[in-house]
N, CA, C and O of each residue as an XYZ file, in Angstrom:
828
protein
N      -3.592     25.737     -0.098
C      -3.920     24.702      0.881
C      -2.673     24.339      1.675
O      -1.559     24.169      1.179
N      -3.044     24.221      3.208
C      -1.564     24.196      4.058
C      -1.820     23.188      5.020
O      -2.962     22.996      5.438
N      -0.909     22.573      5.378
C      -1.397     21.967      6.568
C       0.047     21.893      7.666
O       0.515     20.960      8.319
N       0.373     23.021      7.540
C       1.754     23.679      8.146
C       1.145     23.515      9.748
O      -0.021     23.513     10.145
N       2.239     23.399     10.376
C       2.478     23.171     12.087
C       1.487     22.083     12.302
O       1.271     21.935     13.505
N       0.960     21.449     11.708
C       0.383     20.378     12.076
C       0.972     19.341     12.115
O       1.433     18.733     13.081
N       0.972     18.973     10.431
C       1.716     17.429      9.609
C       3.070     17.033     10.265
O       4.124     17.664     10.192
N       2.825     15.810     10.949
C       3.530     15.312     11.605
C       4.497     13.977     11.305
O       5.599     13.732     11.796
N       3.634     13.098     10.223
C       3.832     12.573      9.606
C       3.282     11.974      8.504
O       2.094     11.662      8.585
N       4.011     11.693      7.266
C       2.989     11.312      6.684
C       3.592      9.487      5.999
O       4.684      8.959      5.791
N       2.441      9.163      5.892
C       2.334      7.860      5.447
C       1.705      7.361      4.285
O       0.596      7.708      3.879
N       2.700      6.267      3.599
C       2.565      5.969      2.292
C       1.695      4.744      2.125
O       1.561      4.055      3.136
N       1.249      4.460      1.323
C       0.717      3.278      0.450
C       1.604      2.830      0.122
O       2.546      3.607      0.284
N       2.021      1.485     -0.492
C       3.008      0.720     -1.687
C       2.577      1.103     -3.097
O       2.775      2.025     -3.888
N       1.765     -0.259     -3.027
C       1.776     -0.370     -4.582
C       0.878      0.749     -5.456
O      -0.274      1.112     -5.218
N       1.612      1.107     -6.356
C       0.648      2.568     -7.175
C       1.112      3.766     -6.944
O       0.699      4.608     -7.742
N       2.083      4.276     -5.842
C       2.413      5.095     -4.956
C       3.755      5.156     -4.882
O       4.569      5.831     -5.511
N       3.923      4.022     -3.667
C       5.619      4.074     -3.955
C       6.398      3.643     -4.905
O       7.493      4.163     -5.122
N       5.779      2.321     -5.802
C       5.614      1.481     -6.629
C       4.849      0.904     -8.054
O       3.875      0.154     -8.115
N       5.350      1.297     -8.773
C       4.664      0.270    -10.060
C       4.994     -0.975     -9.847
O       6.079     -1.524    -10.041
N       3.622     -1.570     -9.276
C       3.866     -3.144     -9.073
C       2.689     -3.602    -10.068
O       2.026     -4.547     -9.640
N       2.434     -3.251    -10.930
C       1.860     -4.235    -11.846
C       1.696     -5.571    -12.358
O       0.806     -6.406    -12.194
N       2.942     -5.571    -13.125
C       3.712     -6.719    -13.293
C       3.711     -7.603    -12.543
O       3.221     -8.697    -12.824
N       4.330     -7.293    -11.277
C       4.802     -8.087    -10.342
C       3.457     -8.592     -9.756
O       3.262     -9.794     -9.578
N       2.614     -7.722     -9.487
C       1.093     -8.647     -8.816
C       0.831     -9.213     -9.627
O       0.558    -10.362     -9.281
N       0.744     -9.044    -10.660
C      -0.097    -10.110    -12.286
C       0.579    -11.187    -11.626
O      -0.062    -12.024    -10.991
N       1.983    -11.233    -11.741
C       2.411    -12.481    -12.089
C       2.856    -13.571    -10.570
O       3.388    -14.679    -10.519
N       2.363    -12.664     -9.507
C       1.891    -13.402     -7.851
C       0.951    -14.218     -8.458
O       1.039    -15.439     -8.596
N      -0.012    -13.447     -8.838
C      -1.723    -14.463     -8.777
C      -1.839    -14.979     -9.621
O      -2.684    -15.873     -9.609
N      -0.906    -14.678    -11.110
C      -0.837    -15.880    -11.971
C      -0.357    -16.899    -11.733
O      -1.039    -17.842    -12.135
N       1.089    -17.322    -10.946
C       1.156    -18.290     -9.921
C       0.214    -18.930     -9.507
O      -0.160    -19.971    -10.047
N      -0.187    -18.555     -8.752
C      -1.107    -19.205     -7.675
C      -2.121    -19.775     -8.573
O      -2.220    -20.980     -8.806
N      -3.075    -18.601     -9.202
C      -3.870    -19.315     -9.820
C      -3.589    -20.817    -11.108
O      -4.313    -21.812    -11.084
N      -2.616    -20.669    -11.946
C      -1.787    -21.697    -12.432
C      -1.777    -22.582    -11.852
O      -2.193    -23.593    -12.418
N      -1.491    -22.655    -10.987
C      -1.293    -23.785     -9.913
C      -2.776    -24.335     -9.189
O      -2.894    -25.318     -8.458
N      -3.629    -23.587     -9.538
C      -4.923    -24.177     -9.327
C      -5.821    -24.067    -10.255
O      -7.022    -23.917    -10.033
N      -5.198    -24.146    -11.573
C      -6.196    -24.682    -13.029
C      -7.089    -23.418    -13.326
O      -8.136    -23.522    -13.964
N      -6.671    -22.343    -12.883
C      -7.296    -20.961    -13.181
C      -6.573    -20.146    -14.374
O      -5.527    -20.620    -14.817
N      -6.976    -19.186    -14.808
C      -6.569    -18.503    -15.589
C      -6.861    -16.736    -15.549
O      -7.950    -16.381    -16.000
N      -5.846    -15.568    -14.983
C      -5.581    -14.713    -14.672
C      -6.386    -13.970    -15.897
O      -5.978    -14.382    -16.982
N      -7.540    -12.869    -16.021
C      -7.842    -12.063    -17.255
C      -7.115    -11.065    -17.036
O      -7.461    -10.668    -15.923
N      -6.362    -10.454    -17.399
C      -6.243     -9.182    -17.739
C      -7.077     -7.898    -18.157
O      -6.866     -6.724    -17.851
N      -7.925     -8.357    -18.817
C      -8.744     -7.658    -19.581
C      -9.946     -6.867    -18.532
O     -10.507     -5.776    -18.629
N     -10.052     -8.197    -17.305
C     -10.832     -7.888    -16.493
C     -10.437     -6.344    -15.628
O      -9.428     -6.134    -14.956
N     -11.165     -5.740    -15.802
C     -11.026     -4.271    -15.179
C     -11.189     -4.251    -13.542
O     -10.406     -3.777    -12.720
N     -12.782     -5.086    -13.263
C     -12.737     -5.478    -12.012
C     -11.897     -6.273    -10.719
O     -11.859     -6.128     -9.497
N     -11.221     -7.236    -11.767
C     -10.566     -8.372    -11.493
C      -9.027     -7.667    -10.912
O      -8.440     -7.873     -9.849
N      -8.739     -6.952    -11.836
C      -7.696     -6.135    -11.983
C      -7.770     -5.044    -10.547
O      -7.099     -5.223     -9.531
N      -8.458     -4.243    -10.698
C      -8.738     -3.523     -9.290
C      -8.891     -4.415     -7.563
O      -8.268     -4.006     -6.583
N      -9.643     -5.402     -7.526
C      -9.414     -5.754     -6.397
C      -8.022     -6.381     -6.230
O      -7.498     -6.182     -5.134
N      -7.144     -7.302     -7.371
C      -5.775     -7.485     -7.435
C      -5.180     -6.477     -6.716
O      -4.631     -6.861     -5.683
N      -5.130     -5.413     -6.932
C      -4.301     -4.027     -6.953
C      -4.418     -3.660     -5.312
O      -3.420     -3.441     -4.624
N      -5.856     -3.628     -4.773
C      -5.811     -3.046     -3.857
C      -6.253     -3.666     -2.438
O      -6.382     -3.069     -1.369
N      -6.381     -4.552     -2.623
C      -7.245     -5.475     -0.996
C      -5.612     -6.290     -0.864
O      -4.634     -6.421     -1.601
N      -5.997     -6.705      0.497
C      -5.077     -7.486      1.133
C      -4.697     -9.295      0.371
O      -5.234     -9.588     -0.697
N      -4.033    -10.016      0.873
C      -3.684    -11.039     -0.116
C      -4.940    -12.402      0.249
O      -5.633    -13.038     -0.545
N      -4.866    -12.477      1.536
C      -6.278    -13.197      1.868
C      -7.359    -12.789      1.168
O      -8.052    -13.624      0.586
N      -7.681    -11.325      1.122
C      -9.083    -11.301      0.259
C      -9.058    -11.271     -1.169
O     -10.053    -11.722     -1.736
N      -8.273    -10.902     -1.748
C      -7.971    -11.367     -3.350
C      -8.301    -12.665     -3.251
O      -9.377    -13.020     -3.733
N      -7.440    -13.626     -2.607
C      -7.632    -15.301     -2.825
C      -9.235    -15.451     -2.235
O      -9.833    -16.526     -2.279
N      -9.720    -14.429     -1.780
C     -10.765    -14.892     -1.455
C     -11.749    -15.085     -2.756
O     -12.325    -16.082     -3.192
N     -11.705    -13.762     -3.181
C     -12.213    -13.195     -4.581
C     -12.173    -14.549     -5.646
O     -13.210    -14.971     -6.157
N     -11.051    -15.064     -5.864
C     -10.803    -15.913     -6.468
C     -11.354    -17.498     -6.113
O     -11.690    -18.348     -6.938
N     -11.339    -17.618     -4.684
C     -11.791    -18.892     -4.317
C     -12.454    -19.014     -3.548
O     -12.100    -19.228     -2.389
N     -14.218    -18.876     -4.116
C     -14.855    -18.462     -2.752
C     -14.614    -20.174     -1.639
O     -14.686    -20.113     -0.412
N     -14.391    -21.287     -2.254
C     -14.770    -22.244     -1.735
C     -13.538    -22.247     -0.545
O     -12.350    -21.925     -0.510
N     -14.303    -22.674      0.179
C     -13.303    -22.472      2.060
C     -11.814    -23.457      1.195
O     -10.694    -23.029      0.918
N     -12.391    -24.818      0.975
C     -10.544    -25.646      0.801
C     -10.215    -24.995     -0.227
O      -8.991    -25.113     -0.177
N     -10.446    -24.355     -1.179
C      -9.787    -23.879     -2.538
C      -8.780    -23.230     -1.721
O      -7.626    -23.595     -1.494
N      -9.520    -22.022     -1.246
C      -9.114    -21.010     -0.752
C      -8.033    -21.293      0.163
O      -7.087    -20.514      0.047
N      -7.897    -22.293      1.140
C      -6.638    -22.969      1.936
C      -5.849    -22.857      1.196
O      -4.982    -21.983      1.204
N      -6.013    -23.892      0.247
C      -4.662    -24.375     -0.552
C      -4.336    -23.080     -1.061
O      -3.199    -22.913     -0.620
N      -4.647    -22.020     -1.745
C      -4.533    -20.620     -2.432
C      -3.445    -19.941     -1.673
O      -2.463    -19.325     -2.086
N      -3.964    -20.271     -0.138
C      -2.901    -19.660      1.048
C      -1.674    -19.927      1.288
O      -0.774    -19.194      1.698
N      -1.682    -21.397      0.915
C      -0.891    -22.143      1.256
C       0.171    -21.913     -0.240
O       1.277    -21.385     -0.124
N      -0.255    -22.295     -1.323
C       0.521    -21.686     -2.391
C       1.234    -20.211     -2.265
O       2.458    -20.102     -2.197
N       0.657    -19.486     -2.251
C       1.026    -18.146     -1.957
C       2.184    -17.880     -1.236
O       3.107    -17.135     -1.565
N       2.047    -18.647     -0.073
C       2.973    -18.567      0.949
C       4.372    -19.025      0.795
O       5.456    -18.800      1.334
N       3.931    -19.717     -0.109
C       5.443    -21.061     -0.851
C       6.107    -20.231     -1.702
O       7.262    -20.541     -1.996
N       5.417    -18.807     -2.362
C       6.220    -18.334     -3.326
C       7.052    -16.984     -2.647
O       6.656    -16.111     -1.875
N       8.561    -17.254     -3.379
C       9.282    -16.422     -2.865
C       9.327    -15.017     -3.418
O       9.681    -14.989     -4.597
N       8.995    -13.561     -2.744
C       8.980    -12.792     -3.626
C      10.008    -12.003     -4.205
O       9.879    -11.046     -4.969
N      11.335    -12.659     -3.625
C      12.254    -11.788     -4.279
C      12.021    -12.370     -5.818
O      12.204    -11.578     -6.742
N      11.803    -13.114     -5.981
C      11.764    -13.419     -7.730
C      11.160    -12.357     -8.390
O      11.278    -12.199     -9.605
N      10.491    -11.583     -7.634
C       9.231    -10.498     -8.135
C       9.841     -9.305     -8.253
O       9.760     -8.595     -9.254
N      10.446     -9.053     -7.283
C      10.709     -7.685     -7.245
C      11.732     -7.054     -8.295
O      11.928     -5.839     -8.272
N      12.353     -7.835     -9.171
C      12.865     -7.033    -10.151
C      11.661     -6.489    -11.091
O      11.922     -5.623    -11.926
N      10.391     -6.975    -10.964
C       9.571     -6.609    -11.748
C       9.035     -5.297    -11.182
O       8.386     -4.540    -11.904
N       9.276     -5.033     -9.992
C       8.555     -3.723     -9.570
C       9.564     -2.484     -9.575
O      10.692     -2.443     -9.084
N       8.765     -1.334    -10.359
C       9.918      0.067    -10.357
C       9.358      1.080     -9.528
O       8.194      1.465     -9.411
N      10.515      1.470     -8.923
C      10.231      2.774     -7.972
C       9.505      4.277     -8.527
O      10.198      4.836     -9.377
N       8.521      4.827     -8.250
C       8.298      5.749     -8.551
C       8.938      7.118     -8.916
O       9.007      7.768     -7.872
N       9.404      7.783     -9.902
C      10.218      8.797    -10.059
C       9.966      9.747     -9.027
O       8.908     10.077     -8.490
N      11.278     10.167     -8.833
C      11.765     11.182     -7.423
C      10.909     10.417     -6.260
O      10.262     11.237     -5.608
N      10.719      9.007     -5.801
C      10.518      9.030     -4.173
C      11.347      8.760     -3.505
O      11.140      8.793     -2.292
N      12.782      8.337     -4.068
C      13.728      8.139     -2.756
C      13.810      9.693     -2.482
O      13.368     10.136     -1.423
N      14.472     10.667     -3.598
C      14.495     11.722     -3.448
C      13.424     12.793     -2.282
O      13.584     13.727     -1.497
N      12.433     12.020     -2.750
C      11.130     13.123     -1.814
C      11.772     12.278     -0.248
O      12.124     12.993      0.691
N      11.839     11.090     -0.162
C      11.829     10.574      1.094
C      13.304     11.425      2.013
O      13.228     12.084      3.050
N      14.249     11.183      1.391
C      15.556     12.160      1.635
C      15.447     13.644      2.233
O      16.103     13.958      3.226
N      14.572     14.562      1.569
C      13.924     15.662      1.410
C      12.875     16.033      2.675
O      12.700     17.157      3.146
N      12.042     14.427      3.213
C      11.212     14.857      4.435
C      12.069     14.214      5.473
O      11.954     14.747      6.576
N      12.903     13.204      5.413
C      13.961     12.911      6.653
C      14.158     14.289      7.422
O      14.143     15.455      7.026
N      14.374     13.630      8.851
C      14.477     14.733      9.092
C      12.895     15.821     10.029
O      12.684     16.022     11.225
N      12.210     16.212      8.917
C      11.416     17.343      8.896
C       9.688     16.707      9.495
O       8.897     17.342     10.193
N       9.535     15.490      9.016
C       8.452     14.473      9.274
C       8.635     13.218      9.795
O       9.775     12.883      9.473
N       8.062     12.268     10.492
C       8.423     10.800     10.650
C       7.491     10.262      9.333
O       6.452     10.849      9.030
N       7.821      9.470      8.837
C       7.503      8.671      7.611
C       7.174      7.051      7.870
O       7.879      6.474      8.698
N       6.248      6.392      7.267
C       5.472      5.615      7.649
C       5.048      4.915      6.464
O       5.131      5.544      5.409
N       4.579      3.649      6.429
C       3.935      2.745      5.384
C       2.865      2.291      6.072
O       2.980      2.194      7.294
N       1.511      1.892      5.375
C       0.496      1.584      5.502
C      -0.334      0.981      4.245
O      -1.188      1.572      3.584
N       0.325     -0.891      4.018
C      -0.528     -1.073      3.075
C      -1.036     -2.453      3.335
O      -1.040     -3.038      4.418
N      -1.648     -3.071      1.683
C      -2.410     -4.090      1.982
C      -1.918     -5.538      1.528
O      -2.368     -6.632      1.189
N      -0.301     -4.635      1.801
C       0.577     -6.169      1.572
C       0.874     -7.039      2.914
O       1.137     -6.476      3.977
N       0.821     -8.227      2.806
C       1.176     -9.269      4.154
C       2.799     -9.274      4.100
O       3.516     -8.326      4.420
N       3.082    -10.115      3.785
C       4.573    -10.424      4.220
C       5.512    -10.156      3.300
O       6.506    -10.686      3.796
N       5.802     -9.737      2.410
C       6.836     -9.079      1.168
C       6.956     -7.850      1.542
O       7.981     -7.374      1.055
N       6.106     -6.751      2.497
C       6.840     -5.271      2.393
C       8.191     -5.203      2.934
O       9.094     -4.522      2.448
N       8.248     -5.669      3.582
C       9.647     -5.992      4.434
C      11.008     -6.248      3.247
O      11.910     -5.419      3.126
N      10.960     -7.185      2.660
C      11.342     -8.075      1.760
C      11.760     -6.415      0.416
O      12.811     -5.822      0.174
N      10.443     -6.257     -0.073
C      10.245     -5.287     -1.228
C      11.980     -4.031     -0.192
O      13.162     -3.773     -0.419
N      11.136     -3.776      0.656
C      11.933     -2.052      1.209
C      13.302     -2.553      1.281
O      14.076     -1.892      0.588
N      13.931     -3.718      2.041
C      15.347     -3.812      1.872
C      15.719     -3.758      0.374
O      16.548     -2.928      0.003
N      15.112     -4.651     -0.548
C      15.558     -4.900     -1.817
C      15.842     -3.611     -2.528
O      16.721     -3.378     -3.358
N      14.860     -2.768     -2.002
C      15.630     -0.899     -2.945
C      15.899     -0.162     -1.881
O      15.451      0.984     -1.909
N      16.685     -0.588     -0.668
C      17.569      0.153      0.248
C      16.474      1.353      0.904
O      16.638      2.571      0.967
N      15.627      0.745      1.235
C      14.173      2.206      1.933
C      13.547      1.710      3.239
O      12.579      2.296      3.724
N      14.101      0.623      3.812
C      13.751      0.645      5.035
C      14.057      1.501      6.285
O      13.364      1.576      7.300
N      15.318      2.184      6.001
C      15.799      2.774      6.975
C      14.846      3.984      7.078
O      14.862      4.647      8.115
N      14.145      4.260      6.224
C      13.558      5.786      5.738
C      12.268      5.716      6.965
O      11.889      6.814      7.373
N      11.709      4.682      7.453
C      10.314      4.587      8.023
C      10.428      4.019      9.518
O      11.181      3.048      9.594
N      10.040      4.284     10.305
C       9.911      4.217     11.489
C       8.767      3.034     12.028
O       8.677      2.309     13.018
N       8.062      3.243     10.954
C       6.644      2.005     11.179
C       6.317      1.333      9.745
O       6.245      1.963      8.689
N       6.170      0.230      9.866
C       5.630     -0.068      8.380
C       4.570     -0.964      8.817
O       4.803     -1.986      9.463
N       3.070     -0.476      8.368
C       1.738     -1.584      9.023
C       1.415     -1.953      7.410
O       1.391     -1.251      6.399
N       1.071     -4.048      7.756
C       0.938     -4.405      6.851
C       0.031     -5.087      7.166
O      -0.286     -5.147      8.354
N      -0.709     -5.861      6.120
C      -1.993     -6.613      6.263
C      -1.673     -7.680      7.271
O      -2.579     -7.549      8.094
N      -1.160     -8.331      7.539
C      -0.682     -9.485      8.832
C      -0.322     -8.968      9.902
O       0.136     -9.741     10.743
N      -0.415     -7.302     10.283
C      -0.349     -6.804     12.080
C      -1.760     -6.355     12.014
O      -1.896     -5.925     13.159
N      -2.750     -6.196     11.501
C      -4.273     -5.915     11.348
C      -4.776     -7.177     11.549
O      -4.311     -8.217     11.082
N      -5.950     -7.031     12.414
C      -7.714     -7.846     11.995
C      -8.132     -7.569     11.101
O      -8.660     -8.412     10.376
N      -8.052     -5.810     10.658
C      -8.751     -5.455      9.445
C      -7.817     -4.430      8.731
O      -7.348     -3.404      9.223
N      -7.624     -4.971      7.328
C      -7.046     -4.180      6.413
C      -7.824     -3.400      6.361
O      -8.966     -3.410      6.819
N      -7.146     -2.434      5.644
C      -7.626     -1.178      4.629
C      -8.798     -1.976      3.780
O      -8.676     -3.112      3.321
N      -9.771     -1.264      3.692
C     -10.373     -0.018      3.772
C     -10.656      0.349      5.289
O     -11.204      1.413      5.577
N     -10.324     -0.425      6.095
C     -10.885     -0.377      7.587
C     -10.069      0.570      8.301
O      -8.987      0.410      7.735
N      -9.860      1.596      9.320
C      -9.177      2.402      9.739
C      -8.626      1.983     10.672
O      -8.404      2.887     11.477
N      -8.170      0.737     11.087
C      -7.412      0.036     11.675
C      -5.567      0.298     11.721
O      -4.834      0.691     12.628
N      -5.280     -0.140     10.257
C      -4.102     -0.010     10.206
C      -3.387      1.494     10.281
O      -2.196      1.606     10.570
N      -4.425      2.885      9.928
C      -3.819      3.876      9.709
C      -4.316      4.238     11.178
O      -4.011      5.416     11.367
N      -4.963      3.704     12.306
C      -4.764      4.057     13.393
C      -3.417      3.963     14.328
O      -2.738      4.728     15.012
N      -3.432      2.126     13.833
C      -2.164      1.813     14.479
C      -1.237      2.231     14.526
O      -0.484      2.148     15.496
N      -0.833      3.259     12.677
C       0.428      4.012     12.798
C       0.032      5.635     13.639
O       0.794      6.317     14.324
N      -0.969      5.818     13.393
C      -0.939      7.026     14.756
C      -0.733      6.899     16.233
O      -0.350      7.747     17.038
N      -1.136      5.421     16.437
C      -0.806      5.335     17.777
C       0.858      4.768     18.523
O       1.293      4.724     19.674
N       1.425      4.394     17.130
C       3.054      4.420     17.263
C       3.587      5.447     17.576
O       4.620      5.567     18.235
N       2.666      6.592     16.952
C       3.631      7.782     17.252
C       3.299      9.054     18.246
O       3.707     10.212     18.331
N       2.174      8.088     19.081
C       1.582      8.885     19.757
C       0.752     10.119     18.782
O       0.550     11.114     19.479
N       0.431     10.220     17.895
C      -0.458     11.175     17.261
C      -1.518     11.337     16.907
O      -1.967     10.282     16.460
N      -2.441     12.409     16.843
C      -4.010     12.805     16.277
C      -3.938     12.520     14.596
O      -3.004     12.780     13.837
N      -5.180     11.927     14.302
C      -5.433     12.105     12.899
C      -5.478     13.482     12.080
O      -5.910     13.259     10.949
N      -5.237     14.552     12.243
C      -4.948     15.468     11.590
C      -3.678     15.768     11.511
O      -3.400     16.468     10.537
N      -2.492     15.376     12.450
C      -1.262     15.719     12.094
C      -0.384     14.585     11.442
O       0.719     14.189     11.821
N      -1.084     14.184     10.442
C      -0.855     13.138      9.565
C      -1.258     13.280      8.099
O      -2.408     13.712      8.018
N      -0.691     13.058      6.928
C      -0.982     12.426      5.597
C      -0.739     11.231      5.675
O      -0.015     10.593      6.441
N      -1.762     10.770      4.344
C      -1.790      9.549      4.149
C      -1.699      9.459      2.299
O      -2.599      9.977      1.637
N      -0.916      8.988      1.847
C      -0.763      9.416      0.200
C      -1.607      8.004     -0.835
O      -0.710      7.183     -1.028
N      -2.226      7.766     -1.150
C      -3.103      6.518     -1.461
C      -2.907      6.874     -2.906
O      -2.257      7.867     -3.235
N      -3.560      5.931     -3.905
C      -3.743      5.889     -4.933
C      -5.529      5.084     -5.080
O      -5.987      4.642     -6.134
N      -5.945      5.085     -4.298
C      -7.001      3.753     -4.825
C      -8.057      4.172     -3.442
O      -7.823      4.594     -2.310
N      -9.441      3.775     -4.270
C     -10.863      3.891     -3.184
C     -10.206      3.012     -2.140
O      -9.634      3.915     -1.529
N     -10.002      2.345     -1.747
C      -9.890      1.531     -0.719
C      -8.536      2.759      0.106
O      -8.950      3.321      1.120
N      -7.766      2.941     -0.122
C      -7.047      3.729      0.296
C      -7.914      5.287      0.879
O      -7.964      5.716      2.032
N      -8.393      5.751     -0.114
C      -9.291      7.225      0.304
C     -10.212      6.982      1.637
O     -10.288      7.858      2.499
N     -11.053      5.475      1.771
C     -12.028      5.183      2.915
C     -11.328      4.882      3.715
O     -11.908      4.861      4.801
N     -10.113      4.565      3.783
C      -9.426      3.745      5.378
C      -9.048      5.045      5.845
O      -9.040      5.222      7.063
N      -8.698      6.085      4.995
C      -8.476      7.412      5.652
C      -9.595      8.023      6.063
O      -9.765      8.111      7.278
N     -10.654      8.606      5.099
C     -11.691      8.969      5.744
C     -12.057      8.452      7.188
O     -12.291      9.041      8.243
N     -12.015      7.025      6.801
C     -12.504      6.325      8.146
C     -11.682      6.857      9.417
O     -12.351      7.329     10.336
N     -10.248      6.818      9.548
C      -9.236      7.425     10.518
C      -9.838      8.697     10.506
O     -10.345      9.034     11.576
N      -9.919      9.553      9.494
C     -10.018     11.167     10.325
C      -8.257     11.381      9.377
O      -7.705     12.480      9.434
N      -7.825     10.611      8.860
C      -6.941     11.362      8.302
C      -6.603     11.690      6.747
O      -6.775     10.889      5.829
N      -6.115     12.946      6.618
C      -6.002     14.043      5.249
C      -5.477     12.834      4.435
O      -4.532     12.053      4.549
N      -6.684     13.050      3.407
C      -6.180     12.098      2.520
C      -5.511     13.024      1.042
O      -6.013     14.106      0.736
N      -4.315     12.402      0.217
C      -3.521     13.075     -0.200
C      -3.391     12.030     -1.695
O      -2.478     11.206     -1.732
N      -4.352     12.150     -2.857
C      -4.618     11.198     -3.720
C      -3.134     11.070     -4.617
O      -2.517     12.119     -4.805
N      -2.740     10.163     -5.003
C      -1.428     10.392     -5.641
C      -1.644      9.815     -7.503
O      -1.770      8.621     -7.776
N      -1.647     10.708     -8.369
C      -1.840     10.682     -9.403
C      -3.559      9.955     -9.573
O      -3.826      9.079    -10.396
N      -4.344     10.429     -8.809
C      -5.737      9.612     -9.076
C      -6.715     10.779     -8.595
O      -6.431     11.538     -7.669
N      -8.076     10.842     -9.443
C      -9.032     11.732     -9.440
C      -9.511     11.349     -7.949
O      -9.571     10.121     -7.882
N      -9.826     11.876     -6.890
C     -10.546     11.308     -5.754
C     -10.535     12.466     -5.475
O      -9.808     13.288     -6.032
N     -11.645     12.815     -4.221
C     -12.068     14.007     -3.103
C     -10.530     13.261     -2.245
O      -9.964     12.170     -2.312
N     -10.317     14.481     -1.507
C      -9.299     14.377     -0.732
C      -9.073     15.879     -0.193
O      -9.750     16.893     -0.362
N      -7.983     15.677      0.452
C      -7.229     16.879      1.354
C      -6.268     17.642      0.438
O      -5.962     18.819      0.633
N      -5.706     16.717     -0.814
C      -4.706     17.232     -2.348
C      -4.801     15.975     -2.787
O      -5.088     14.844     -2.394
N      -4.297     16.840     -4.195
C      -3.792     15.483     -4.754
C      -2.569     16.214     -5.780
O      -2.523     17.306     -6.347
N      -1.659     15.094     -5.717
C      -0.162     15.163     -6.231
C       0.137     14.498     -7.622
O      -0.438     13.411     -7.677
N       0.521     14.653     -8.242
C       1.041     14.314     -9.754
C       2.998     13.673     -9.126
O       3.197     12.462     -9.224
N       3.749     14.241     -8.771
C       4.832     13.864     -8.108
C       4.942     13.878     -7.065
O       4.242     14.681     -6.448
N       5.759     13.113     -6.409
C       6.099     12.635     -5.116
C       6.460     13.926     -4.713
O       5.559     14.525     -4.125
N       7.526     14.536     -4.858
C       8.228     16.181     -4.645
C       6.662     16.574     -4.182
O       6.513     16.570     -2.960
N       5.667     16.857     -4.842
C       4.469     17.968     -4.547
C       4.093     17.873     -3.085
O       3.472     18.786     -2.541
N       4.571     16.457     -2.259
C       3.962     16.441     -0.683
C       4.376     17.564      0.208
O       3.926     17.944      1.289
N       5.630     18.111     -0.748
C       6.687     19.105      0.241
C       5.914     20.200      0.720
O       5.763     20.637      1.861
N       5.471     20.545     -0.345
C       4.407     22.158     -0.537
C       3.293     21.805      0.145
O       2.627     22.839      0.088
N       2.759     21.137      0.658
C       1.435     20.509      1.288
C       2.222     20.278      3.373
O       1.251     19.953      4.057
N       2.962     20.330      3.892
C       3.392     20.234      4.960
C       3.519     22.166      5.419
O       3.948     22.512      6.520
């Protein structure tokens, strides 16, 4: 499988992908929720998945359907600083390396369903310089799953949805691509796709 003289650039997900942010999301929405007489399950499988993968408005949504809950939820959220977090999140083995490796050869890109910490997260492990665009849930109307944001980074770079990857970990990730028209590239997760990769290194062989 090739997608030689095409791939133009490809674009990452965060959390799951570039990131083991586990930890670090548990303990965002345990915040928040703490602070509003809730209590975080773990156990919850469901609970756990939309955590992981929707934008930060719709998690709190998840959590509070009631319109003022849900204010204040925002409003908490917003108050918390995330560098406190980010020692909790670890970089994925070999992606500075892979990122080093496509410098250069691809333009490189982020596309996730974080609001205002990606910024924050990429200086804190020295990887901003690596990306040319980073679309996050607060330059969208519609997050991911919606093909919004992975348009926007095609249209930064002037490009077609085929001369693009998109490396996801999560359903919501696989449909915002489908939805674009662009090769979706599953990263350590069973999904239909265009590949799927076990290491970061494997994107090389796929360009």
């Amino acid at each position: 499988m090739s997608n030689a003289n095409s791939c133009k650039v490809v674009i990452y997900d965060c959390d799951g992908v570039m990131f083991d942010s586990f930890e670090a999301n548990v303990a965002f929405y345990e915040r928040i929720l703490g602070q509003m007489g809730k209590t975080l399950d773990r156990s919850d499988a469901e609970v756990m998945r939309v955590l992981h993968t929707y934008a930060n408005r719709e998690v709190l949504a998840y959590f509070f359907p009631d319109q003022a809950d849900w204010q204040e939820s925002v409003r908490l959220a917003g108050a918390i600083d995330y560098l406190d977090l980010v020692p909790m999140l670890v970089m994925e083995e070999g992606y500075r390396e892979t990122l080093l490796a496509l410098q250069g050869v691809v333009e490189l890109a982020v596309c996730t369903n974080r609001s205002t910490s990606m910024e924050t997260v990429l200086e804190s492990f020295d990887l901003a310089d690596y990306f040319g665009c980073v679309m996050t849930a607060n330059k969208v109307a519609n997050p991911k799953p919606h093909p919004e944001p992975l348009l926007r980074v095609l249209d930064h770079y002037g490009l077609e949805a085929r001369e693009a990857l998109f490396v996801g970990d999560s359903e919501v990730d696989r449909l915002a691509a489908l939805a674009a028209g662009v090769p979706f590239v599953a990263y350590k997760a069973d999904m239909p796709g265009f590949a799927r990769i076990d290491r970061h290194g494997d994107i090389l062989s796929l360009l």
